[in-house]
C-alpha positions as CSV (number, residue, x, y, z in Angstrom):
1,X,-42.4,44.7,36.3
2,X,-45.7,45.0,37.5
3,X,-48.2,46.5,34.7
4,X,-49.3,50.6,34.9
5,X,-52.9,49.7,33.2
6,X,-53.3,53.3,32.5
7,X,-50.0,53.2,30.6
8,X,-50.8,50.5,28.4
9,X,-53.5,52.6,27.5
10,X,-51.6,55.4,26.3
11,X,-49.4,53.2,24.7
12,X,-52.0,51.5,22.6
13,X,-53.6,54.4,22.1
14,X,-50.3,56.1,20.6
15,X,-50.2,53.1,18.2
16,X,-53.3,53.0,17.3
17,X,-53.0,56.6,16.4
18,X,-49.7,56.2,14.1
19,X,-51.7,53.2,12.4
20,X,-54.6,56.1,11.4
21,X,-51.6,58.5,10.6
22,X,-50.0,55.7,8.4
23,X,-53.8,54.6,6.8
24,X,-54.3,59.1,6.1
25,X,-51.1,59.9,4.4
26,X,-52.1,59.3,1.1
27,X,-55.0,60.9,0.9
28,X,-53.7,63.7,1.7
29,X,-53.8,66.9,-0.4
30,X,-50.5,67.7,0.4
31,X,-48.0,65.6,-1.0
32,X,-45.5,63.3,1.2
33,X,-42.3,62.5,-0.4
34,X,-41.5,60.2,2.2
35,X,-44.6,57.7,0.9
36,X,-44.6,55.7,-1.7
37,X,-48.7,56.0,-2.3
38,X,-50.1,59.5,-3.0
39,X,-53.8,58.7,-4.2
40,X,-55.8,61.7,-4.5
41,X,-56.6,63.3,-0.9
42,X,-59.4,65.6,1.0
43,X,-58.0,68.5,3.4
44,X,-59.5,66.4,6.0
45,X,-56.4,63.9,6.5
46,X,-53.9,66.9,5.9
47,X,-55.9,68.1,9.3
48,X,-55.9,64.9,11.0
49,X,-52.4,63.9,10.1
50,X,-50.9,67.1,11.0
51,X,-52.6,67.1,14.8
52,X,-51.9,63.3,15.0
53,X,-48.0,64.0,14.2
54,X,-47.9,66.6,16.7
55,X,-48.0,64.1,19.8
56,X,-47.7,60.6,18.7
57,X,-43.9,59.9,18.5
58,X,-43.7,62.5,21.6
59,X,-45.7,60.5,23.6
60,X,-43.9,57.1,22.9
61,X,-40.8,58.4,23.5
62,X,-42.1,59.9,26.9
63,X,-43.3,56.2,27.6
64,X,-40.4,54.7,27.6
65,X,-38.7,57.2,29.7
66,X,-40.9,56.6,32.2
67,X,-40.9,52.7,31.6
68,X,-36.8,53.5,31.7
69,X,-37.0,54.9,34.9
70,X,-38.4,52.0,36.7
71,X,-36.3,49.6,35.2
72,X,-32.9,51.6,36.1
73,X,-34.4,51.4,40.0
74,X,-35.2,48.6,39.8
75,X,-32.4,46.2,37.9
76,X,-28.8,46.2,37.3
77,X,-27.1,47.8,34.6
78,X,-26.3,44.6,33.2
79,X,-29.7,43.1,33.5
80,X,-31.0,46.1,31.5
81,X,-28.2,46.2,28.8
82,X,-29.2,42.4,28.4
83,X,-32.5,43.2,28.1
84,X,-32.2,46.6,25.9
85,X,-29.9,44.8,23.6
86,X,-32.2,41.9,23.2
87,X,-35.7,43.6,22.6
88,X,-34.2,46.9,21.0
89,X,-31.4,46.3,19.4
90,X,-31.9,42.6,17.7
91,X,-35.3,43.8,16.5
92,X,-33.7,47.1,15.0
93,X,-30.8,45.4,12.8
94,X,-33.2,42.5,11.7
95,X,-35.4,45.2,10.8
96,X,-32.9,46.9,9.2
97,X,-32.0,43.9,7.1
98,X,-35.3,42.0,6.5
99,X,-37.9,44.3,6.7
100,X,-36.6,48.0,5.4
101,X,-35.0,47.1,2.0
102,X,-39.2,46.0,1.3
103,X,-40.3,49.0,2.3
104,X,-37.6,50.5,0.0
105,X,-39.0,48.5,-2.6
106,X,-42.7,49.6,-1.8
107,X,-41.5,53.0,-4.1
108,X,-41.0,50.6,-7.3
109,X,-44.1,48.7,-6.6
110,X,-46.1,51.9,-6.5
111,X,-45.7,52.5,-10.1
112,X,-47.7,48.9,-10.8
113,X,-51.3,49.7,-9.5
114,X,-53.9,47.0,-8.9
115,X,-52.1,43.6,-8.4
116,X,-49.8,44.1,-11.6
117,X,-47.0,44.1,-9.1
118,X,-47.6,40.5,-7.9
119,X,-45.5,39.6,-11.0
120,X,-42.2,37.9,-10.5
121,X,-40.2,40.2,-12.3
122,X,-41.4,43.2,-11.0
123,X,-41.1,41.9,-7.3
124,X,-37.6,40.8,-8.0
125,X,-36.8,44.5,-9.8
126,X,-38.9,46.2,-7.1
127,X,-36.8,44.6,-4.3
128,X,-33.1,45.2,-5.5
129,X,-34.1,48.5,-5.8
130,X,-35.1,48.7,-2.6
131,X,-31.6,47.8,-1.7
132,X,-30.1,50.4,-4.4
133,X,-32.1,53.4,-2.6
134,X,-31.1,52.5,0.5
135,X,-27.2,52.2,-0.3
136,X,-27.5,55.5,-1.7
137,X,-28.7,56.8,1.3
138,X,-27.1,55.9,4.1
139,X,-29.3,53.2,4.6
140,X,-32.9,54.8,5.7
141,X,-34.3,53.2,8.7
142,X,-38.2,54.4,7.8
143,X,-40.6,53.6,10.4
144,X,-37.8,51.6,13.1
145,X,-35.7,54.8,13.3
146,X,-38.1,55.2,16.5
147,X,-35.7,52.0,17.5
148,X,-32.7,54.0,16.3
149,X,-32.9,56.7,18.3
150,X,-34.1,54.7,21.3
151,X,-30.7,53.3,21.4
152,X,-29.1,56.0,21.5
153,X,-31.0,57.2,24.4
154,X,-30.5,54.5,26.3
155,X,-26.8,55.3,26.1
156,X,-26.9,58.7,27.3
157,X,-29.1,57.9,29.8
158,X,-26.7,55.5,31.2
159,X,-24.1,57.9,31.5
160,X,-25.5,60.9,32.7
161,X,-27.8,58.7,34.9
162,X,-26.8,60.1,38.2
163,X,-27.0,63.7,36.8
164,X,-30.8,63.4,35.4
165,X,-32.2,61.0,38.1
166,X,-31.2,64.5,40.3
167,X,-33.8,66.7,38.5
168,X,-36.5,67.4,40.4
169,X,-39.2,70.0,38.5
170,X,-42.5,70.2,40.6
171,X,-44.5,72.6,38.3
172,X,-45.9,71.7,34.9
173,X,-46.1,75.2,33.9
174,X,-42.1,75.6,34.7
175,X,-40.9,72.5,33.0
176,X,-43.7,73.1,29.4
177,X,-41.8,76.7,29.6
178,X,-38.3,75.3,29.5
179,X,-39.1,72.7,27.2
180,X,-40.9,74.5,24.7
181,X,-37.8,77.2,24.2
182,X,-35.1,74.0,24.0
183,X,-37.9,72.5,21.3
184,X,-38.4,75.8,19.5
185,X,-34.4,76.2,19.1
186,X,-34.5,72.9,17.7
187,X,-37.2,73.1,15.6
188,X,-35.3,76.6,14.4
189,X,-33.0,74.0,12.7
190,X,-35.3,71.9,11.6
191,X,-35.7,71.7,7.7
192,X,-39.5,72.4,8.4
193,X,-41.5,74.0,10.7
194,X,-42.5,70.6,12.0
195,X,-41.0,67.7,13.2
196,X,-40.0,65.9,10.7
197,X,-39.1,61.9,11.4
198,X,-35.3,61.1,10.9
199,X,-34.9,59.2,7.5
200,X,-31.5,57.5,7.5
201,X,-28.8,55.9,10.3
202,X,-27.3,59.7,10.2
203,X,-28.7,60.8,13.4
204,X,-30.3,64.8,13.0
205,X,-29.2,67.0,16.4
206,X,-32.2,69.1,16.3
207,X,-34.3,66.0,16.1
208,X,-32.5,64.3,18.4
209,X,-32.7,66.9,21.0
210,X,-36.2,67.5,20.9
211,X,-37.1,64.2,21.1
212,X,-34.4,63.2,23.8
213,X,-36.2,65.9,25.7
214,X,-39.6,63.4,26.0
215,X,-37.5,60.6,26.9
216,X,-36.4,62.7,29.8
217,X,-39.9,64.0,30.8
218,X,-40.8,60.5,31.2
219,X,-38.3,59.6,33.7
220,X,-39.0,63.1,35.3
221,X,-42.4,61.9,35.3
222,X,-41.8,58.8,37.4
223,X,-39.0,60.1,39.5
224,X,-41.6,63.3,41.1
225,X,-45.1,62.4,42.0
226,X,-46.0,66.1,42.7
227,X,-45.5,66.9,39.1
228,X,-47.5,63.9,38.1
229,X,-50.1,65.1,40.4
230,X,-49.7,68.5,38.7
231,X,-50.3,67.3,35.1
232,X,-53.3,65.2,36.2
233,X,-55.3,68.1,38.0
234,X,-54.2,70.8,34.9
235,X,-55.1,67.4,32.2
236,X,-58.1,69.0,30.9
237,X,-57.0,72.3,30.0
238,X,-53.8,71.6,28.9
239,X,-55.4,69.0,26.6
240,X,-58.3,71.5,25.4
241,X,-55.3,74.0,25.0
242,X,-53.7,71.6,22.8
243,X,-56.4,70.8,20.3
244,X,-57.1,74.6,19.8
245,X,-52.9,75.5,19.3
246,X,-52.9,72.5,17.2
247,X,-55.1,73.5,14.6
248,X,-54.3,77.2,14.9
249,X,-50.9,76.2,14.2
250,X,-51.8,74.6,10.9
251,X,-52.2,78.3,9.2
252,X,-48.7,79.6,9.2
253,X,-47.8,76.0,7.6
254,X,-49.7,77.6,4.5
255,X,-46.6,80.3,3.7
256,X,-44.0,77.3,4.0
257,X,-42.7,77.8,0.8
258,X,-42.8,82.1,0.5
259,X,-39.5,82.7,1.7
260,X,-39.6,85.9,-0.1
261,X,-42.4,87.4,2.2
262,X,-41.3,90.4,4.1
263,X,-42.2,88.9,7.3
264,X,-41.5,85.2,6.7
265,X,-39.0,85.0,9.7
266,X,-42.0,86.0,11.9
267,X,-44.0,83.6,10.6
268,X,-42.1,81.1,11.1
269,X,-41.4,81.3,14.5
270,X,-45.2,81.8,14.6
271,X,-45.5,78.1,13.7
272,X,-42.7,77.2,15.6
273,X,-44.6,78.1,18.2
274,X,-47.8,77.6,17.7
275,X,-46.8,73.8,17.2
276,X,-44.3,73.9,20.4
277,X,-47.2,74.6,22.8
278,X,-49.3,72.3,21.1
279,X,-47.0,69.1,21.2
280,X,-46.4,69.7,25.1
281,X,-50.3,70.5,26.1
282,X,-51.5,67.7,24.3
283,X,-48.8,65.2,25.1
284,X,-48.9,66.1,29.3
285,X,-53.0,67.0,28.5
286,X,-53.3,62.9,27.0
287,X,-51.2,61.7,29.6
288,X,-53.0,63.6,33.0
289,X,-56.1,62.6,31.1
290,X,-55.3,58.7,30.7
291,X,-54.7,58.7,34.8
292,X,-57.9,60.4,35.4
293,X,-59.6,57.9,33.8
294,X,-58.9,55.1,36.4
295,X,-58.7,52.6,33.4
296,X,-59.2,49.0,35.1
297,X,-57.2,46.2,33.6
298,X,-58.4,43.4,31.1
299,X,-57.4,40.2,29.2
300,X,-58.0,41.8,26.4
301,X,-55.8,45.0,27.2
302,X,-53.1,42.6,27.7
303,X,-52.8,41.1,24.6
304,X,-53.3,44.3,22.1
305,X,-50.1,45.9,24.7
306,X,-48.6,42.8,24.4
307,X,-48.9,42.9,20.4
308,X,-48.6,46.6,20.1
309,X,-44.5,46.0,19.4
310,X,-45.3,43.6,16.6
311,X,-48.1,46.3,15.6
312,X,-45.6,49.0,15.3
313,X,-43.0,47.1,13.2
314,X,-45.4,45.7,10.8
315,X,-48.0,48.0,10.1
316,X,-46.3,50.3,7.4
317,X,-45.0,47.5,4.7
318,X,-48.5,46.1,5.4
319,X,-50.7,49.6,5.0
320,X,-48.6,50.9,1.9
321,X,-49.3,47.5,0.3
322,X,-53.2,47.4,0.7
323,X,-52.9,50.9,-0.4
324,X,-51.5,50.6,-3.5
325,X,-53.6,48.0,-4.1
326,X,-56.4,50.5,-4.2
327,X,-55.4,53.2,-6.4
328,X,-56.5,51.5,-9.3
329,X,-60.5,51.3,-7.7
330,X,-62.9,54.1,-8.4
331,X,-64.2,54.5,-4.9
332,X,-64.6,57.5,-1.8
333,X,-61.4,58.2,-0.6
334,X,-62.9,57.7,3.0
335,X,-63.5,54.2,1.9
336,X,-60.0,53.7,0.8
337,X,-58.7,54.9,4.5
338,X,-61.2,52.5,6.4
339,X,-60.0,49.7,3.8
340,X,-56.0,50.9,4.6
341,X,-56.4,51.0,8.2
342,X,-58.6,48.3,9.2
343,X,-57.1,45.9,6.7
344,X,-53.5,46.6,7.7
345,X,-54.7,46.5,11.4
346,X,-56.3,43.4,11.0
347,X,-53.4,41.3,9.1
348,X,-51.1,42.6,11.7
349,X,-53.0,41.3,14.7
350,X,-53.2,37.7,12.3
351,X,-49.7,37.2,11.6
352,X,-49.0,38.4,15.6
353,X,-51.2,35.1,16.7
354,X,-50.1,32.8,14.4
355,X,-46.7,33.8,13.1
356,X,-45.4,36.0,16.3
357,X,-46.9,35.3,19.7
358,X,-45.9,31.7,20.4
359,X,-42.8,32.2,18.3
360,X,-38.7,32.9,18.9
361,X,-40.2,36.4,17.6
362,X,-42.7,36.9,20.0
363,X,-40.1,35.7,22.8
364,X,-37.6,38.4,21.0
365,X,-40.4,41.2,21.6
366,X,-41.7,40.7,24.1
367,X,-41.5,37.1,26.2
368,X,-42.0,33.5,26.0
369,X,-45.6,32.3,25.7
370,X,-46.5,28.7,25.1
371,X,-49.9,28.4,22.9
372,X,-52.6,26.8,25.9
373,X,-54.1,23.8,24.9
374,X,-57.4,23.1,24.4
375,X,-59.5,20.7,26.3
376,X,-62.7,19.5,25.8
């Protein structure tokens, strides 16, 4: 498949932005169960993270819808089965195996700040409890249950192919309206009045749906070149529209826990709301803005896309690591995040050239490359 440069922007861009999200979240105010490391935090990443989340996982999922798309016009079933199971699949249940029971583990090591956790015993105890919590649990998938629910949209595609490959929505306006009411009925369900990611193998419907629905936008997205042309000319606003609803929609967040208010119910479909119009403008705004760009292609474009799989799998054991390595320094919180994301960034990238990309692992994720030799 020949490359769409200005998708493998968005792509790395997406990435890039989940690294930042992954780098914020504990210096956070607000607390994240979910993380191992709270250290402290400024309003400043609560503001960042919560805009961030609003798109990022939205616009990855719409990315391979449209990538989807091509493929099913352009290969056999079986060829993309074979080729699904091989990049998807494989890397989800290794990951499930290898990599998840140490993330598990990263809630043990947390409570050994500075390097006291490099000690044998502690590793070993930290580890087979990363295996208890996650038999207790249904097995969390963490950061690959993107992978997760992939499959499982892969699947449903398959079989109501014919049925979806017949939608044809010409009007951004139209389709943001329909979506937005199937993602506010979700979101209804939700246990917050956010997305929240799926935590273990037990797939959540209102999740699901909402999510599914990107995955379908993206093939809508290839399948009608009006609507594409659509979201490109209205880019701008719906992007400016986005920011502004984004952080707007941040204030109802504040009376998440006030149940007893007389008008909670109408404040929570506030930020339902609020947060539904501001994941769909900024997802179609970032994606109408990316083609107006005209990005041209590089070398160097090539290889981040081409490590941005090994990127997304690798980043969060490496991030939570580095940070909580840090909570024993005295230093500006800012400091800690540039130390989190760059450092993570950077050791990710490392391993990816000399542990991934001329590897069986680099031919699992993406193809086979062959390390050129030098002459002099």
């Amino acid at each position: 498949m020949s490359r769409i440069v200005y998708i493998d922007y968005l792509r790395n861009f997406a990435n890039i932005t989940r690294c930042l999200i992954h780098a914020s979240v504990p210096y956070m105010v607000t607390i994240a169960p979910i993380w191992p490391v709270d250290d402290n935090g400024i309003w400043f990443f609560d503001f960042t993270v919560f805009v961030s989340h609003l798109f990022v996982m939205e616009l990855f999922f719409m990315i391979s819808g449209f990538i989807f798309a091509i493929n099913l016009r352009k290969h056999t079933i079986g060829t993309i089965i074979k080729n699904r199971f091989n990049r998807i699949v494989i890397p989800f249940v290794l990951g499930l195996i290898i990599i998840i029971p140490i993330v598990l583990s990263l809630f043990s090591l947390s409570n050994h700040i500075g390097f006291t956790f490099l000690d044998k015993d502690i590793l070993k105890q930290s580890y087979i409890n990363g295996w208890n919590k996650g038999f207790d649990n249904f097995f969390p998938t963490a950061h690959l249950w993107f992978l997760y629910y992939l499959i499982i949209f892969y699947i449903i595609t398959l079989l109501l192919k014919k049925l979806i490959f017949k939608i044809r929505v010409n009007s951004i306006f139209i389709l943001v309206f329909i979506s937005i009411l199937i993602s506010a009925i979700s979101m209804f369900f939700m246990k917050r009045w956010v997305v929240d990611n799926p935590l273990t193998l037990v797939p959540e419907i209102p999740t699901l749906v909402h999510y599914y629905l990107f995955f379908i936008l993206g093939i809508l997205a290839n399948n009608t070149p009006l609507l594409m042309n659509d979201i490109k000319q209205k880019s701008k606003y719906l992007l400016r529209g986005g920011l502004f609803l984004g952080l707007v929609a941040i204030v109802p967040q504040l009376w998440f826990e006030n149940s007893e208010l007389e008008y909670y119910l109408l404040i929570k479909l506030a930020a339902i709301f609020l947060s539904c119009f501001a994941i769909y403008f900024l997802v179609f705004g970032l994606w109408g803005y990316f083609i107006r760009l005209k990005l041209k292609d590089s070398k160097v474009l090539r290889y981040v896309t081409d490590s941005s799989y090994w990127v997304y799998i690798s980043n969060t054991p490496i991030v939570v690591i580095i940070q909580i390595i840090l909570i024993a320094y005295d230093i500006p919180v800012f400091l800690k995040f540039m130390i989190s994301f760059f450092g993570a960034f950077t050791i990710s990238m490392f391993f990816y050239e000399y542990c991934v990309r001329y590897t069986i692992v680099g031919r699992i994720l993406n193809k086979s490359r062959k390390r050129k030799k030098k002459t002099y």
